[in-house]
C-alpha positions in Angstrom: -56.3 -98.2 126.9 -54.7 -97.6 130.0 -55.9 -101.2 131.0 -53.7 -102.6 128.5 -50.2 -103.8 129.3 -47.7 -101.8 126.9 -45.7 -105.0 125.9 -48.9 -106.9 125.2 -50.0 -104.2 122.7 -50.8 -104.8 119.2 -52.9 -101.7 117.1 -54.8 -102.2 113.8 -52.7 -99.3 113.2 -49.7 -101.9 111.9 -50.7 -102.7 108.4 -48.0 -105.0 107.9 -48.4 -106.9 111.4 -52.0 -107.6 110.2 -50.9 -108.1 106.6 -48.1 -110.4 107.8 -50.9 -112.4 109.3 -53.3 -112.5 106.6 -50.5 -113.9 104.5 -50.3 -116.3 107.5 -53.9 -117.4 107.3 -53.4 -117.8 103.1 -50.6 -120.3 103.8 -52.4 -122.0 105.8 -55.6 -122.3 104.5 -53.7 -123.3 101.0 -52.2 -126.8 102.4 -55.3 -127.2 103.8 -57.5 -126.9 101.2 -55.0 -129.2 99.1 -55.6 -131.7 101.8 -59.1 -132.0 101.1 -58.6 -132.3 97.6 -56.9 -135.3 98.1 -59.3 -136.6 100.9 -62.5 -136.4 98.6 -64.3 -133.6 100.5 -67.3 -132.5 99.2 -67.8 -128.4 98.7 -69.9 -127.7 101.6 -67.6 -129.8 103.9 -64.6 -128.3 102.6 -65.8 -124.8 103.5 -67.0 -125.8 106.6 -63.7 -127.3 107.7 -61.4 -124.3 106.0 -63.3 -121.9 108.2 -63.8 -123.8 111.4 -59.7 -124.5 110.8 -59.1 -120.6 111.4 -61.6 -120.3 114.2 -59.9 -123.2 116.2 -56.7 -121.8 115.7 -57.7 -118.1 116.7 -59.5 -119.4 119.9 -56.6 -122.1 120.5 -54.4 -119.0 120.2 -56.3 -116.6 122.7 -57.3 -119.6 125.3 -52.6 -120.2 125.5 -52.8 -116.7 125.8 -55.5 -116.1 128.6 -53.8 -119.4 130.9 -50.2 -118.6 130.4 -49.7 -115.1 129.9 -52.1 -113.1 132.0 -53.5 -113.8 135.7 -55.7 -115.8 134.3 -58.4 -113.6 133.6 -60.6 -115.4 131.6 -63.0 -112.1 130.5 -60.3 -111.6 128.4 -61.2 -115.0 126.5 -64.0 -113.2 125.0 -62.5 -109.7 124.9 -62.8 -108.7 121.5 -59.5 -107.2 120.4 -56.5 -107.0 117.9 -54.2 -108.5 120.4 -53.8 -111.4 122.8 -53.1 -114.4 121.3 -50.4 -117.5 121.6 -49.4 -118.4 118.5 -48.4 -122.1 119.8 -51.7 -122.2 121.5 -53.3 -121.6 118.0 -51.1 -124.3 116.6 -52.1 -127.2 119.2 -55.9 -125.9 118.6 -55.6 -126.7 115.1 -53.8 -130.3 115.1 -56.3 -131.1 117.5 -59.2 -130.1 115.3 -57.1 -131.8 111.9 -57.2 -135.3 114.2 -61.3 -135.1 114.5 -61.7 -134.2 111.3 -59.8 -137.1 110.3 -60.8 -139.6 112.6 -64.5 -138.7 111.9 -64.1 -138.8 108.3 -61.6 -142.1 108.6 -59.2 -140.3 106.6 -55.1 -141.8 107.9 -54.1 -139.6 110.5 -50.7 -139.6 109.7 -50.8 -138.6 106.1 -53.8 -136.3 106.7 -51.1 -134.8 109.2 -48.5 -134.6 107.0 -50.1 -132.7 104.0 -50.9 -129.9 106.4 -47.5 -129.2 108.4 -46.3 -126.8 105.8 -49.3 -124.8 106.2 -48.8 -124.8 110.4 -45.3 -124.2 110.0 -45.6 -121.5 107.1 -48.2 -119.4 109.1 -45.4 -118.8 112.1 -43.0 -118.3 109.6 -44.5 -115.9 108.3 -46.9 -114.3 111.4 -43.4 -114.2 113.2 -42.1 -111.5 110.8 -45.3 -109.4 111.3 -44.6 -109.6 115.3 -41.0 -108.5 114.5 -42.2 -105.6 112.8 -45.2 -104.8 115.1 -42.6 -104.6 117.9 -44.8 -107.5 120.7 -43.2 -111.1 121.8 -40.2 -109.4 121.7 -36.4 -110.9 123.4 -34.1 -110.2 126.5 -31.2 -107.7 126.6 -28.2 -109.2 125.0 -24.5 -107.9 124.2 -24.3 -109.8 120.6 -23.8 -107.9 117.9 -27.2 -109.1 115.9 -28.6 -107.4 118.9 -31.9 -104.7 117.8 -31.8 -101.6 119.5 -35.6 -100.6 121.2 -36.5 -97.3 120.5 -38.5 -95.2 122.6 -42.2 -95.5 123.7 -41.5 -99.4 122.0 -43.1 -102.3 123.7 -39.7 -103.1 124.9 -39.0 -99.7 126.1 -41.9 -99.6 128.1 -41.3 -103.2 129.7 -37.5 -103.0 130.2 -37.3 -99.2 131.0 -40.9 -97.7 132.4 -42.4 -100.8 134.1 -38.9 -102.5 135.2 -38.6 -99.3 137.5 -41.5 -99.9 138.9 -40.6 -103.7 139.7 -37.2 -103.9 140.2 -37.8 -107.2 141.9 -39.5 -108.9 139.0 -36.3 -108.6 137.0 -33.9 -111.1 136.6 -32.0 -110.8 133.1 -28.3 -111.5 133.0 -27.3 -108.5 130.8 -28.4 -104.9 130.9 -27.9 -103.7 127.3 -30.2 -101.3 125.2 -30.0 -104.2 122.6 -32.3 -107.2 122.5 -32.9 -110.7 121.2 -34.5 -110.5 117.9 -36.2 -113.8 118.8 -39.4 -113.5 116.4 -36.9 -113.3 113.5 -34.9 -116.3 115.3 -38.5 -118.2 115.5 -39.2 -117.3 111.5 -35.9 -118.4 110.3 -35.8 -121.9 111.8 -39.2 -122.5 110.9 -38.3 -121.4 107.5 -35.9 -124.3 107.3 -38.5 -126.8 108.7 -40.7 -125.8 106.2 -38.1 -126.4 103.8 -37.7 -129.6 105.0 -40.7 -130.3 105.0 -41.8 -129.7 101.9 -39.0 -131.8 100.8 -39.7 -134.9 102.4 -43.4 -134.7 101.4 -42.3 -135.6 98.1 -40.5 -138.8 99.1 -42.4 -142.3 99.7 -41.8 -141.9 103.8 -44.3 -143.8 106.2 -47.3 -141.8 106.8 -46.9 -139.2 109.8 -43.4 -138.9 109.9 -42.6 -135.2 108.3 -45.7 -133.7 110.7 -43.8 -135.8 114.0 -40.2 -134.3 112.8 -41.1 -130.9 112.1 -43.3 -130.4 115.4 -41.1 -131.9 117.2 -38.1 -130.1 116.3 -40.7 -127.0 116.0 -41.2 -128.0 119.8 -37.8 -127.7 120.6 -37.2 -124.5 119.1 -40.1 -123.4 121.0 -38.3 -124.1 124.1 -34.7 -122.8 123.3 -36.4 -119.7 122.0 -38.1 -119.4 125.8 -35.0 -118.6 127.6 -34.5 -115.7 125.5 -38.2 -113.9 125.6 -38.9 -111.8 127.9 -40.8 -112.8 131.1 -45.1 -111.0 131.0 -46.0 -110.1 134.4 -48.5 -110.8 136.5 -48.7 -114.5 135.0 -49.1 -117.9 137.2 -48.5 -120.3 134.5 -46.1 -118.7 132.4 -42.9 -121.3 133.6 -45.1 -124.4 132.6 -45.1 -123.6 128.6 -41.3 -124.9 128.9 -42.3 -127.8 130.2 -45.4 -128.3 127.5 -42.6 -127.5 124.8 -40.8 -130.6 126.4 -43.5 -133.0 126.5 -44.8 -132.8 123.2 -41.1 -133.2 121.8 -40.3 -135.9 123.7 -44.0 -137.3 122.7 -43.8 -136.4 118.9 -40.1 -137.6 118.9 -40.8 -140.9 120.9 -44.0 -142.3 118.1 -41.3 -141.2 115.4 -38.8 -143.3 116.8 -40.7 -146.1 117.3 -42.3 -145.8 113.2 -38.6 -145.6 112.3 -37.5 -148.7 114.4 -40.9 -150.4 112.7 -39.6 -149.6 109.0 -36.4 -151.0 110.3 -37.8 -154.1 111.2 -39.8 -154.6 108.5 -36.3 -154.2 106.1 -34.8 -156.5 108.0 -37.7 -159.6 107.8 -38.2 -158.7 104.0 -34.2 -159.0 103.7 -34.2 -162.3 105.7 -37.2 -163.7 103.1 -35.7 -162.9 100.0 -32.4 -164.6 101.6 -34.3 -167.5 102.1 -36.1 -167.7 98.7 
């Protein structure tokens, strides 16, 4: 155990971390089995695509992990253990895996997509709460008021107070405050509201694909924002480049939704012109 990086801790001992997650996995696994209600999958394909669904995401989740928030040491890809995993890296291994089931079964991307946003954004809403509460992906020092005190023998104690001593170099923050960013409850509450959305413009006639390219987008962003404000793992190469992987697949999701959006446009305007004409 002493091998094991205090901030990066998580213990079986936190029922409702692994409750929280659990709960996660439900929400997820309930859009997703709606989706292949609607996409005519047989029983034994829809099991097999439920549980592959989780397995992607938990080895999407611990591959972000291994690259970007250790020295990349890739034992720990197998390592079988409570903690260790990157929730957005769980998220891009699962859209991935949603766009080859769909392709290979020819179901529309963009719908198939759509139906199962709510379950992607739901499960960090959710899992997020669990982190709060389990103490890891914790924030920076910060003077505001909302600020959560860390108490002692925390993750964040050990990071900010016992290994920041050790490596005063390392440090950079701003503010020195025995307060922090509650960032996991920042990252639950705005993806609350995305699922909100969500979930509301699924029942509208929109053009296939855009709720999922709003939503992660805008869940892209908030990834990024939310970046500044985490505080830094050490002994990590890749760490800086997530920012710039945030960026890319916002600008990415928000660029094909722009150009569906100009397309509907378009397409009002020539039906407009031919009903003027006839």
């Amino acid at each position: 155990m002493t091998n094991i990086p205090t901030w990066q801790l998580l213990t079986l001992h936190n029922t409702e971390y692994l409750a929280l997650n659990i709960l996660a996995f439900i929400s997820l696994l309930f859009f997703a089995y709606r989706g292949t209600l609607k996409y005519s999958f047989n029983n034994f394909s829809r099991l097999f695509f439920l549980a592959f669904l989780c397995i992607i995401f938990v080895v999407g989740a611990r591959f972000f992990y291994t690259m970007f928030y250790t020295d990349l040491d890739w034992s720990k890809l197998f390592e079988p253990t409570p903690y260790g995993f990157s929730l957005f890296g769980g998220l891009i291994g699962a859209v991935i895996y949603l766009l080859i089931v769909g392709w290979s079964k020819n179901i529309p991307l963009g719908g198939w997509l759509d139906i199962n946003i709510p379950g992607l954004i739901g499960y960090v809403t959710i899992s997020k709460i669990g982190c709060f509460l389990n103490g890891c992906c914790f924030g920076t020092p910060t003077l505001m008021p909302w600020g959560i005190p860390y108490a002692e023998g925390s993750q964040a104690y050990n990071y900010y107070i016992v290994h920041a001593l050790n490596d005063l170099q390392f440090q950079s923050w701003q503010v020195y405050s025995d307060l922090i960013h509650p960032v996991q409850l920042y990252e639950s509450f705005l993806t609350l509201l995305l699922l909100i959305i969500a979930l509301s413009l699924l029942k509208r006639r929109l053009m296939p694909g855009i709720v999922f390219l709003l939503v992660f987008g805008a869940y892209s962003l908030i990834r990024l924002g939310l970046f500044y404000f985490r505080a830094m793992p050490y002994d990590t190469h890749f760490y800086y480049l997530l920012a710039w992987i945030y960026t890319i697949i916002a600008v990415i999701s928000f660029g094909i939704l722009l150009m569906k959006l100009l397309r509907i446009k378009n397409e009002l305007l020539l039906n407009r012109r031919v009903n003027q004409c006839n």
